[in-house]
LODO-470480 format. One record per residue (C-alpha): chain; x, y, z. Coordinates in nm, 3 decimals. Each point is the difference from the previous one (the first is absolute). Layout:
% residues N
+-------+---------+---------+---------+
| kette |      c1 |      c2 |      c3 |
+-------+---------+---------+---------+
|     A |       X |       Y |       Z |
...
+-------+---------+---------+---------+
This chain:
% residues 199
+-------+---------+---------+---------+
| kette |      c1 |      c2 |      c3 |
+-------+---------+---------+---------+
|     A |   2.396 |  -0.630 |   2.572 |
|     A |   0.129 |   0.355 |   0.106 |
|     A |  -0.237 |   0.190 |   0.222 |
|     A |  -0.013 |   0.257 |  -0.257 |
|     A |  -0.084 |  -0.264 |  -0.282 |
|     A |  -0.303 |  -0.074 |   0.258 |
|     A |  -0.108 |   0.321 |   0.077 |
|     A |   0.001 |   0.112 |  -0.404 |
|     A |  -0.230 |  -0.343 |  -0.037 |
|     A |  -0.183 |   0.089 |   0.288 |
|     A |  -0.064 |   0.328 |  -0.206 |
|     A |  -0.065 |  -0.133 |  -0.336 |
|     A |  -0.259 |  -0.256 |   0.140 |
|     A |  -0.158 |   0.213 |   0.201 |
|     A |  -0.060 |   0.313 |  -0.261 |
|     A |  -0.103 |  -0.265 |  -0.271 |
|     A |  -0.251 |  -0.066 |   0.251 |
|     A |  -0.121 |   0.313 |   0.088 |
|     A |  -0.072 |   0.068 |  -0.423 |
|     A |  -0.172 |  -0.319 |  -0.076 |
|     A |  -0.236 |   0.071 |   0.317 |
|     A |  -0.050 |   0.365 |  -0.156 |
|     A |  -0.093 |  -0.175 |  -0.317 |
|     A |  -0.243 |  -0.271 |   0.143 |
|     A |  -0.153 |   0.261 |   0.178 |
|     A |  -0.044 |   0.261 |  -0.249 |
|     A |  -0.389 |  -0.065 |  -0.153 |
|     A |   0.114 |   0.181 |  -0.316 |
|     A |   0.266 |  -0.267 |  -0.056 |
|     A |  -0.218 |  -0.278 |   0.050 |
|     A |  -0.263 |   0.194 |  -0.257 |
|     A |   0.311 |   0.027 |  -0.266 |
|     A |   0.072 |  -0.374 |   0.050 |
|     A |  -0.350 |  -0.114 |  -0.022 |
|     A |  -0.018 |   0.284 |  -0.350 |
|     A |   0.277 |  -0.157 |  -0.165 |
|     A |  -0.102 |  -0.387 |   0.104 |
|     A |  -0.383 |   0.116 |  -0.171 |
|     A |   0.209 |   0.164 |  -0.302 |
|     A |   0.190 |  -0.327 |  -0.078 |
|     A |  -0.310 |  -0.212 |   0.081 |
|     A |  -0.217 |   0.133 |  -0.264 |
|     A |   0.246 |  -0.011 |  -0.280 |
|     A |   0.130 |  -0.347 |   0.031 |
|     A |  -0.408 |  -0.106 |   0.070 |
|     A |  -0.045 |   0.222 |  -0.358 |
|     A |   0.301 |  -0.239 |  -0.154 |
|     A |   0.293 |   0.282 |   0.045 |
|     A |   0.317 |  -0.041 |   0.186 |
|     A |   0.224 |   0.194 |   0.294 |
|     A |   0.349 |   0.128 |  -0.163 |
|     A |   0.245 |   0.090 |   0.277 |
|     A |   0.339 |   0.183 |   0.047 |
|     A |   0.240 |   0.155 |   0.172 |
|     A |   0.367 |   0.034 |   0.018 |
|     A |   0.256 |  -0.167 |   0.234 |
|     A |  -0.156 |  -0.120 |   0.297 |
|     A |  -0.349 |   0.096 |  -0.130 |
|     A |   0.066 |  -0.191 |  -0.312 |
|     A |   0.032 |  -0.313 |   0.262 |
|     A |  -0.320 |   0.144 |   0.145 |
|     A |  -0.170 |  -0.035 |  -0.342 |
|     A |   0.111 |  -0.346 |  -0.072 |
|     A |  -0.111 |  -0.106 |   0.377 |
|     A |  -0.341 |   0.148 |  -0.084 |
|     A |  -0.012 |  -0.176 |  -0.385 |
|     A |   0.070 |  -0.352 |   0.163 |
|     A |  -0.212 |   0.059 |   0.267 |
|     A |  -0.295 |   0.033 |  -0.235 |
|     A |   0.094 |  -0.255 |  -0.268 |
|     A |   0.077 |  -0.268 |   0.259 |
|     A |  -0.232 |   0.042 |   0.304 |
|     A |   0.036 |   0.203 |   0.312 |
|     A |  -0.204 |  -0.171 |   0.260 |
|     A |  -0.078 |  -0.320 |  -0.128 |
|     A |  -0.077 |  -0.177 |  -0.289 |
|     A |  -0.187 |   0.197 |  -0.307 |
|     A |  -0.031 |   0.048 |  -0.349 |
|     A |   0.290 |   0.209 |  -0.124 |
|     A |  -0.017 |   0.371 |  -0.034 |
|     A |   0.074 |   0.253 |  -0.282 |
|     A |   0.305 |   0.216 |   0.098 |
|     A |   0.390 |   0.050 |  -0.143 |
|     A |   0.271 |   0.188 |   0.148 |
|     A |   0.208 |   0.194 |  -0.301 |
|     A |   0.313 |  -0.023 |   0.194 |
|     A |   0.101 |  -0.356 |  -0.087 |
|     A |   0.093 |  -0.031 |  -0.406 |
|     A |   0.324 |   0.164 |  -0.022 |
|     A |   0.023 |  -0.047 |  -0.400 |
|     A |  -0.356 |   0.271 |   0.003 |
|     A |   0.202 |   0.209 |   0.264 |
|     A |   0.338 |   0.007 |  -0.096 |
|     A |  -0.125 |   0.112 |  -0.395 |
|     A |  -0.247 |   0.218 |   0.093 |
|     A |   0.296 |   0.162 |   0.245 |
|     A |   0.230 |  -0.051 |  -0.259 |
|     A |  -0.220 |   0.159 |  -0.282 |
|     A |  -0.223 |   0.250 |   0.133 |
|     A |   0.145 |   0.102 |   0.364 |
|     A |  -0.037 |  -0.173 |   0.333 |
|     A |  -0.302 |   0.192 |   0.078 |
|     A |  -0.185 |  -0.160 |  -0.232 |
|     A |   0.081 |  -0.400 |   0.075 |
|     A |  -0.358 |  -0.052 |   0.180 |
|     A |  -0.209 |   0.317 |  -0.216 |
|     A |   0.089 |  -0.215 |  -0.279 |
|     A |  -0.144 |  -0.313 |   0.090 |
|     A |  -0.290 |   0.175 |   0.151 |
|     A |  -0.104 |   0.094 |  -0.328 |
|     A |   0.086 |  -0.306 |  -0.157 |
|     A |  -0.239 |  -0.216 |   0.247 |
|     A |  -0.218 |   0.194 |   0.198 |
|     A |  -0.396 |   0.053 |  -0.161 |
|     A |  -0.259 |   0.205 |   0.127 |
|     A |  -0.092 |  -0.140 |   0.323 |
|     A |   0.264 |  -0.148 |   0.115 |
|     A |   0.173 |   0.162 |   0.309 |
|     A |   0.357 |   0.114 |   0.042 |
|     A |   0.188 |   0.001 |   0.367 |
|     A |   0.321 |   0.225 |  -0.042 |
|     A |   0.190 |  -0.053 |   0.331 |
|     A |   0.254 |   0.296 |   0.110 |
|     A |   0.115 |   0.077 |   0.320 |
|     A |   0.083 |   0.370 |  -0.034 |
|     A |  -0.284 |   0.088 |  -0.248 |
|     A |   0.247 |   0.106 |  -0.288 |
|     A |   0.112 |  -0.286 |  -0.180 |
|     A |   0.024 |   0.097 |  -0.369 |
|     A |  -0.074 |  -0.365 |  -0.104 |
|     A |  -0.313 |  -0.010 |   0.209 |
|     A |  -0.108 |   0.380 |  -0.087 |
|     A |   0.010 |  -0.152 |  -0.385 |
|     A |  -0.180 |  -0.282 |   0.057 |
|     A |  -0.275 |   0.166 |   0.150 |
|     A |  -0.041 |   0.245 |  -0.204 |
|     A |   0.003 |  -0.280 |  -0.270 |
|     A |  -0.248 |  -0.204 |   0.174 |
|     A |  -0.204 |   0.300 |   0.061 |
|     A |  -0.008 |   0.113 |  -0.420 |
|     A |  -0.082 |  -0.390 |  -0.056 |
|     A |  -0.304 |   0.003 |   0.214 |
|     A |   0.151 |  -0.206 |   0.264 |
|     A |  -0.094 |   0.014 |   0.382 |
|     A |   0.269 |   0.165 |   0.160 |
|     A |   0.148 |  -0.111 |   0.347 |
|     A |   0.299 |   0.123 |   0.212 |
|     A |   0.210 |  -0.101 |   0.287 |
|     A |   0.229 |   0.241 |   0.152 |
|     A |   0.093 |   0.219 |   0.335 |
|     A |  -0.146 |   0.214 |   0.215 |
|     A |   0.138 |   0.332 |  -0.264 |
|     A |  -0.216 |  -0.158 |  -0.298 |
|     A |   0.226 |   0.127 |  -0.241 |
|     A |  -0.137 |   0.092 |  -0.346 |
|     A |  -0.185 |  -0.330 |   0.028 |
|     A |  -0.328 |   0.158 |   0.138 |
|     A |  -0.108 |   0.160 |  -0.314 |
|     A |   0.054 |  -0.241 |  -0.200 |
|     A |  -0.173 |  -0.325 |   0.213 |
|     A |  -0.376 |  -0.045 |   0.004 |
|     A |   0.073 |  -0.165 |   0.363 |
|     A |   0.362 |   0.075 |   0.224 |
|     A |   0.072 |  -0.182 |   0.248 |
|     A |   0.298 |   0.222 |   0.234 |
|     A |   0.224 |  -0.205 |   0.292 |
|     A |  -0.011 |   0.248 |   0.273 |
|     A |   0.367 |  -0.004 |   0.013 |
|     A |   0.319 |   0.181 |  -0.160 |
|     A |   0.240 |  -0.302 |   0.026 |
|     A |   0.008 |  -0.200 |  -0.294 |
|     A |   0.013 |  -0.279 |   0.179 |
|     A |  -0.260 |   0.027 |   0.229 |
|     A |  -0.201 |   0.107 |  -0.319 |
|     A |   0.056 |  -0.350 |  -0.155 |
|     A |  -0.124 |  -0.182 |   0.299 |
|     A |  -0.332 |   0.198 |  -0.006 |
|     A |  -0.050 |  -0.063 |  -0.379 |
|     A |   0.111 |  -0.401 |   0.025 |
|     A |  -0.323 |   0.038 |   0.287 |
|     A |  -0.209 |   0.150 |  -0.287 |
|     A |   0.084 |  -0.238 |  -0.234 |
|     A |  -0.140 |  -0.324 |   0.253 |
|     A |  -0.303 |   0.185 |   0.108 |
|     A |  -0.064 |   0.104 |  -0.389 |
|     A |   0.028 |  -0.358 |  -0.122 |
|     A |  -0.187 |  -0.156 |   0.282 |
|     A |  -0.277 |   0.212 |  -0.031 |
|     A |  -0.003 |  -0.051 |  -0.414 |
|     A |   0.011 |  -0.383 |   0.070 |
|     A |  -0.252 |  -0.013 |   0.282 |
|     A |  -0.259 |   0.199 |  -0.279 |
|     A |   0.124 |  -0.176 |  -0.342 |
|     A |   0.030 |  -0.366 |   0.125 |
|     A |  -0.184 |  -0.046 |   0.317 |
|     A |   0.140 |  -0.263 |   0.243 |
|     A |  -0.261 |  -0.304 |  -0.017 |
|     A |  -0.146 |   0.001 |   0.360 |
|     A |   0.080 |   0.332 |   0.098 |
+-------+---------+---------+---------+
């Protein structure tokens, strides 16, 4: 390896650091966390479900969180109520194809969420169109409304009964912070919804 190829690593390992020790030690992150792992609690106790979504590498995000809750997290559990809307390319590539791309995960908000239920919309910069319509879909359908995104917020903060912001401005560094969220969000919704027998 190049000595500049280490020093740039160096770097990169070293600021990714730096934010996820800003976000562990910021009490108002830990308070959004443990708000959005109480949100989801209560509605899949109450029978509802978590919809998820995001685009690119937050649509990955979503799917990580889905089968992290539907297959266990931790350990062994009873499986739990959540879908990512990034995955069924017939819904997304007609609802694209027929009513714009903004619309591929507003359209199956409306077609699955109920009141009660909660919606994560996951965008790094705040302004995704295709998250801005889901949550304002979610929002109209009496949905609990949840966002991911950076430390700018975006449009998403009017819109999201609880934001969660990466205190970063580099995409990447934003992912890392919200694949964080997603581990300490389903571990504390498993820990309260299916109790580890001896614990």
């Amino acid at each position: 390896m190049h000595e500049s190829d280490r020093h740039f690593a160096a770097g990169w390992l070293s600021e990714s650091a730096a934010v996820t020790a800003a976000f562990a030690a910021d009490p108002q992150a830990i308070g959004v966390l443990s708000a959005m792992s109480d949100a989801i609690t209560a509605s899949l106790r109450a029978g509802g479900k978590l919809l998820i979504a995001g685009n690119g590498g937050s649509a990955a995000d979503a799917q990580h969180m889905a089968a992290e809750f539907v297959v266990r997290m931790n350990y062994d559990r009873a499986p739990l109520a959540a879908l990512a809307l990034t995955t069924d390319s017939s819904v997304l590539t007609a609802a694209g194809n027929d009513y714009g791309y903004d619309h591929v995960f507003a359209r199956q908000v409306q077609a699955l969420g109920r009141r009660g239920d909660v919606f994560l919309g996951i965008s790094t910069s705040g302004r995704s169109p295709t998250i801005l319509r889901a949550l304002d879909a979610a929002r109209q359908s009496g949905l609990i409304t949840l966002g991911f995104t950076g430390a700018a917020g975006g449009a998403m903060a009017e819109q999201c009964d609880v934001l969660l912001r990466a205190p970063s401005a580099v995409t990447a560094l934003i992912q890392q912070i919200h694949i964080i969220a997603i581990h300490v969000i389903c571990s504390l919704a498993e820990r309260a919804l299916c109790p580890r027998p001896g614990a």
